[in-house]
N, CA, C and O of each residue as an XYZ file, in Angstrom:
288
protein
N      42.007    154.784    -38.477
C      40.667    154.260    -38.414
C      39.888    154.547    -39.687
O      39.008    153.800    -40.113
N      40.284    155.726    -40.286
C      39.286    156.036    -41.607
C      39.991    155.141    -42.422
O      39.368    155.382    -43.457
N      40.782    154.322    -42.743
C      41.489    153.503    -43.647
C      40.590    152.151    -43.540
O      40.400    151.529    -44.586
N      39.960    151.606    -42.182
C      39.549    150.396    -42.004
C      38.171    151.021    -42.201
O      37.414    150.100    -42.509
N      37.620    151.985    -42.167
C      36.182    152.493    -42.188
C      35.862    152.300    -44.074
O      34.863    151.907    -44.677
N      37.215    152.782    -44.556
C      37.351    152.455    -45.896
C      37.048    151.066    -46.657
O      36.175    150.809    -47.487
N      37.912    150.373    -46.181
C      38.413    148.903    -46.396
C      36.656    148.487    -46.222
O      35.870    148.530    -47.168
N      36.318    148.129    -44.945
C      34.729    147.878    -44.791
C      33.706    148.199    -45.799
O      32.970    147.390    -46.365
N      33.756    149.808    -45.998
C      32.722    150.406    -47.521
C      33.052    149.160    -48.644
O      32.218    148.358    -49.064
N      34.432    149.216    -48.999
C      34.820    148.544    -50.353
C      34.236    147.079    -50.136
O      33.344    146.605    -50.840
N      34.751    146.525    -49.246
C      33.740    145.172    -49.177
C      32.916    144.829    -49.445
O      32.758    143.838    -50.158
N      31.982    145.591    -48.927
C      30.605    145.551    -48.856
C      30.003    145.668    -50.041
O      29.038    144.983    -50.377
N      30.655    146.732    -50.892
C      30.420    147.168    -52.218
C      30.562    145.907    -52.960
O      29.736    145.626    -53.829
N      31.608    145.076    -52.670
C      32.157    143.942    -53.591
C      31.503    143.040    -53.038
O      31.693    142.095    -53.804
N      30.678    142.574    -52.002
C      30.051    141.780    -51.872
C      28.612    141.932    -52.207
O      27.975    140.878    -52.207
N      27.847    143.219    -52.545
C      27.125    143.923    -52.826
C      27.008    143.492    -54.189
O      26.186    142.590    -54.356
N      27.665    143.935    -55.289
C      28.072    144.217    -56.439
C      27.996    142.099    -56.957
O      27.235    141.681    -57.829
N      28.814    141.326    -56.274
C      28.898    139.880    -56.915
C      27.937    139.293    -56.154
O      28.130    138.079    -56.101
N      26.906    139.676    -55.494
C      25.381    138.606    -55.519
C      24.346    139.434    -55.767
O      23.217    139.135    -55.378
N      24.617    140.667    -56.498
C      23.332    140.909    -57.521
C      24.059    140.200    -59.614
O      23.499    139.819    -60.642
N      25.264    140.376    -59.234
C      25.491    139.555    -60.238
C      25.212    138.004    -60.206
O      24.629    137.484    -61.158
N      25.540    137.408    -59.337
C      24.701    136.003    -59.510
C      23.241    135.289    -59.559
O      22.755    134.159    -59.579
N      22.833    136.697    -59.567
C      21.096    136.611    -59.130
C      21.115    136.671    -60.740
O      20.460    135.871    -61.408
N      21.984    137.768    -61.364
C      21.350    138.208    -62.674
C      21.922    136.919    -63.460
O      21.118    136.580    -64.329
N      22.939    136.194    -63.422
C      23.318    134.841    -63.805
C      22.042    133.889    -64.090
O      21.650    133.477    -65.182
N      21.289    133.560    -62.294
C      20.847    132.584    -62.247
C      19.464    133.219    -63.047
O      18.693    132.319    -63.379
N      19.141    134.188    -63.309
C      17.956    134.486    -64.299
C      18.273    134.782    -65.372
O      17.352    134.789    -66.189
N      19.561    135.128    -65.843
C      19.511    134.525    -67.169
C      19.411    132.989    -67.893
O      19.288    132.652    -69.070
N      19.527    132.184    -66.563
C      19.814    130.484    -67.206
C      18.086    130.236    -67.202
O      17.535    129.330    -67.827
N      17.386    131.249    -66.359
C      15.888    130.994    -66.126
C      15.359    131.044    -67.952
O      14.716    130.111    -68.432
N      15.800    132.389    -68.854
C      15.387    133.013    -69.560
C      15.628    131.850    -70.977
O      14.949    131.770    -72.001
N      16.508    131.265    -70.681
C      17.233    130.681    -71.626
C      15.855    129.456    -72.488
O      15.114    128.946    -71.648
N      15.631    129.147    -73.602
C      14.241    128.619    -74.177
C      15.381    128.392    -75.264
O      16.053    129.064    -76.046
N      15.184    126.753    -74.782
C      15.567    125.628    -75.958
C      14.588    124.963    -76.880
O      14.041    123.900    -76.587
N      14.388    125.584    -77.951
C      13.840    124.972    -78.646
C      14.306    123.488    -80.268
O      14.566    123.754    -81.441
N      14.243    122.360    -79.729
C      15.008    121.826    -80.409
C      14.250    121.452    -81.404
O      15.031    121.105    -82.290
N      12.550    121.249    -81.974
C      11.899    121.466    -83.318
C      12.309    122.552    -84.294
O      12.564    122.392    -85.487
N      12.343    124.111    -83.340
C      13.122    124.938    -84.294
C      14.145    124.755    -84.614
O      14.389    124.972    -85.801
N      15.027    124.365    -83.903
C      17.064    123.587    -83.904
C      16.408    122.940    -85.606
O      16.451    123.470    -86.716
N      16.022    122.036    -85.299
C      16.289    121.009    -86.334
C      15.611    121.333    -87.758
O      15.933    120.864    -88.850
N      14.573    122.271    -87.463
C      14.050    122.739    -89.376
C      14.885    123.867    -89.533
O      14.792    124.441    -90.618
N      15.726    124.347    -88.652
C      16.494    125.569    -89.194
C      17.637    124.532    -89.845
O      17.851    124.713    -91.044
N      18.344    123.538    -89.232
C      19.536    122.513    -90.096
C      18.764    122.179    -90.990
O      18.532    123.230    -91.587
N      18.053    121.145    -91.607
C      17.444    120.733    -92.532
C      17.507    122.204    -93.583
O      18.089    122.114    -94.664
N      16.945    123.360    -93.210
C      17.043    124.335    -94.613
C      18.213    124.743    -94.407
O      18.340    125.632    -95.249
N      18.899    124.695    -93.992
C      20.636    124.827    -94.002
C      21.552    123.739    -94.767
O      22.606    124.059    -95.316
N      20.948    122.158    -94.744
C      20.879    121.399    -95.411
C      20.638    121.062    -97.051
O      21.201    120.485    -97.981
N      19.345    121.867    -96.739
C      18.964    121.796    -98.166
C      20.245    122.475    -99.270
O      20.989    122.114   -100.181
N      19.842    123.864    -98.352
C      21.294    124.785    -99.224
C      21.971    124.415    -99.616
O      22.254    124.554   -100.806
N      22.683    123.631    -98.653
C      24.156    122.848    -99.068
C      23.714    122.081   -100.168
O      24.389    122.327   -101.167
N      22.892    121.302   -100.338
C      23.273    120.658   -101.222
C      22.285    121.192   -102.592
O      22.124    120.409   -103.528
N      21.666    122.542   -102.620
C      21.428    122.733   -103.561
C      22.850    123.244   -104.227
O      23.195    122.762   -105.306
N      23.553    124.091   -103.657
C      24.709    124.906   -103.626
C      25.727    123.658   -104.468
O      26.406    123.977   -105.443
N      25.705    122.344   -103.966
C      26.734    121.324   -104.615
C      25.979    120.621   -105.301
O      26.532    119.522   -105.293
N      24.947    120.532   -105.970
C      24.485    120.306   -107.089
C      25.070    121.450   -108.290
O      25.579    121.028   -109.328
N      24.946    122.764   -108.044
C      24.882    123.861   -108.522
C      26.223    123.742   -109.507
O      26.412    123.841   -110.719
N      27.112    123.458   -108.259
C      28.790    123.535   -108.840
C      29.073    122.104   -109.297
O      30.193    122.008   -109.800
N      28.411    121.021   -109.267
C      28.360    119.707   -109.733
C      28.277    119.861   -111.451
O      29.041    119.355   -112.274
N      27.300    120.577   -111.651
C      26.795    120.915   -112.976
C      27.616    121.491   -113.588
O      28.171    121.068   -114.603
N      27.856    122.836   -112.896
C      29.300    123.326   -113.781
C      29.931    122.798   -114.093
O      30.218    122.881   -115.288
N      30.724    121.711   -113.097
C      31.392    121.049   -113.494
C      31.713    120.339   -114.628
O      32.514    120.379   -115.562
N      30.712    119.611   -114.171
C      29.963    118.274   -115.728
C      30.040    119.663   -117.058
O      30.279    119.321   -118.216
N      29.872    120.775   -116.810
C      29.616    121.403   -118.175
C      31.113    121.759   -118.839
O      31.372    121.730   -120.042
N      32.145    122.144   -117.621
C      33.248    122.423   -117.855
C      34.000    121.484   -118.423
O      34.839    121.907   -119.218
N      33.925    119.767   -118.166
C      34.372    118.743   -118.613
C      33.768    118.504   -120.155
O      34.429    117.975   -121.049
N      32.613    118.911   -120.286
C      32.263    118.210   -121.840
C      33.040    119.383   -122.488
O      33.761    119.171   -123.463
N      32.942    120.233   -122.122
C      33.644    121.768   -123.273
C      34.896    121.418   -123.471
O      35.328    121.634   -124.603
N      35.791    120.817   -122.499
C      37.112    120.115   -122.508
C      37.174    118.868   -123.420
O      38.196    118.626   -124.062
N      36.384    118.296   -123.462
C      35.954    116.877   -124.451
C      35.933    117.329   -125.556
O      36.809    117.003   -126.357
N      35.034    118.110   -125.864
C      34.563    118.534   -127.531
C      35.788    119.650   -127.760
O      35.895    120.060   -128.916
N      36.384    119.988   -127.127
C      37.627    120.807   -127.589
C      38.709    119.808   -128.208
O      39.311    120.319   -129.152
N      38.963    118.953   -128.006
C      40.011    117.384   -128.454
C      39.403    116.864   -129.390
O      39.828    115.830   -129.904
């Protein structure tokens, strides 16, 4: 009998234990704040980067090619 008195505790515990976890689930999806104005000026200066970044190495480039030119 103390084996099924057992078995019962553990249950309970585990049923205990997975619907305070789904409570804490469904309030984290509560917490959750989509902001898609911020989304999109954070890409745009992520954007920018990029292509300041490949301008940057564009130039080198172009500089590395004339030094190759005027070397011939």
């Amino acid at each position: 009998m103390s084996c099924l008195g057992q078995k019962r505790v553990i249950e309970s515990n585990t049923f205990q234990t997975e619907s305070s976890n789904v409570g804490m689930v469904e309030n984290q999806r509560d917490n959750i704040v989509n902001h898609p104005v911020d989304q999109q000026m954070a890409l745009n200066k992520e954007q920018a980067s990029l292509y300041e970044r490949m301008l940057a190495i564009e130039k080198e480039k172009n500089a590395l090619l004339e030094k190759l030119l005027k070397e011939k």
